[in-house]
C-alpha positions as CSV (number, residue, x, y, z in Angstrom):
1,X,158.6,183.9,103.9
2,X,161.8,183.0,102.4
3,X,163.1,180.5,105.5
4,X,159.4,179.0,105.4
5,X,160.1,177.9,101.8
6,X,164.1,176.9,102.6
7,X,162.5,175.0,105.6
8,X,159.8,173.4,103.1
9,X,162.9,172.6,100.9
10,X,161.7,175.2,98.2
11,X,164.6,176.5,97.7
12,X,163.8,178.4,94.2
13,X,161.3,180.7,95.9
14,X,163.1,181.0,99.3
15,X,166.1,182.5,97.4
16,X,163.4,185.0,95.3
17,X,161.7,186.2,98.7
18,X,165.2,186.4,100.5
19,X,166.8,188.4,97.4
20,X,163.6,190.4,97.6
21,X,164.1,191.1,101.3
22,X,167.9,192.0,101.3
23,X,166.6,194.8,98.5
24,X,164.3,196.7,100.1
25,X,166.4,196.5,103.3
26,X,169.2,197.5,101.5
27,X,167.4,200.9,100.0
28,X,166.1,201.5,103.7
29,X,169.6,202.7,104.7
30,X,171.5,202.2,107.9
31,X,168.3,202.3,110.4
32,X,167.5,198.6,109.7
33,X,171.1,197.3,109.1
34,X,170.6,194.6,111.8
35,X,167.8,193.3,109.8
36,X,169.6,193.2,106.7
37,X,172.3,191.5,108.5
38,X,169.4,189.1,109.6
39,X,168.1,188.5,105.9
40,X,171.7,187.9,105.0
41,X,172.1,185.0,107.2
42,X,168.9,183.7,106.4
43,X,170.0,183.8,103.1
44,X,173.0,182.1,103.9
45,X,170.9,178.9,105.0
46,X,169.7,178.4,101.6
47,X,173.0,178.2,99.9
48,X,174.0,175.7,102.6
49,X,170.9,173.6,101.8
50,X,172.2,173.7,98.2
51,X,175.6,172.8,99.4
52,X,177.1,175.7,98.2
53,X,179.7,176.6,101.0
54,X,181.6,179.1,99.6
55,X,178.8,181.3,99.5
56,X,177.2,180.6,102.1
57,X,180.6,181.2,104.6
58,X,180.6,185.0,102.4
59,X,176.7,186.3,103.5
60,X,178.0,185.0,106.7
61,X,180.4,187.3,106.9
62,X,178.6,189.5,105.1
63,X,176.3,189.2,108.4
64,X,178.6,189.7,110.7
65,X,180.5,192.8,109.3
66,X,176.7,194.7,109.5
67,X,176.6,193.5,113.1
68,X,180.2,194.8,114.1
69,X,179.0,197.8,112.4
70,X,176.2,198.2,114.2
71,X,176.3,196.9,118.0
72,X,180.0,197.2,117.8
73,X,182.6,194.5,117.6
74,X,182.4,193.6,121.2
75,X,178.6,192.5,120.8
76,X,178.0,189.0,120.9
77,X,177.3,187.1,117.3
78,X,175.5,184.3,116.4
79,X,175.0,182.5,112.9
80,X,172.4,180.6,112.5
C-alpha cells in the first residue's frame, strides 16, 4: 500500500503504511530480513519524492547492509 500512495503522490499516508511495514517486519526477526530490506527501499522512494536525499541515500544503505547480510556480499543489488 505504501508505494501505491507514493505513486499517487500521497506521500503522508505512504510514509504511515511504509513505517507500519518496516515495524512489523522488524519484530518478525531475521526470517523476513530481505523483506524488510525491501520495505526499506520502498521507503527510501518517498523521501526522494520529498527531495530529501540525505535520507533517502541512508534507508538505501540501510537496504543494502540487510541484503549483504542475508544473500551475502557477493549477491547482486539493486535499488530501486
Amino acid at each position: 500500500m505504501g508505494i501505491l500512495e507514493e505513486t499517487s503522490d500521497n506521500l503522508g499516508e505512504a510514509s504511515e503504511y511504509l513505517e507500519h511495514a518496516i515495524a512489523i517486519r522488524t519484530a518478525a526477526g531475521d526470517p523476513h530480513t530481505t523483506l524488510l530490506a525491501n520495505s526499506y527501499l520502498c521507503y527510501s522512494r518517498v523521501y526522494s519524492a520529498r527531495g530529501e536525499w540525505q535520507k533517502a541515500f541512508q534507508l538505501v544503505g540501510q537496504a543494502e547492509a540487510l541484503f549483504s547480510r542475508t544473500v551475502g556480499d557477493g549477491a547482486p543489488f539493486m535499488a530501486q
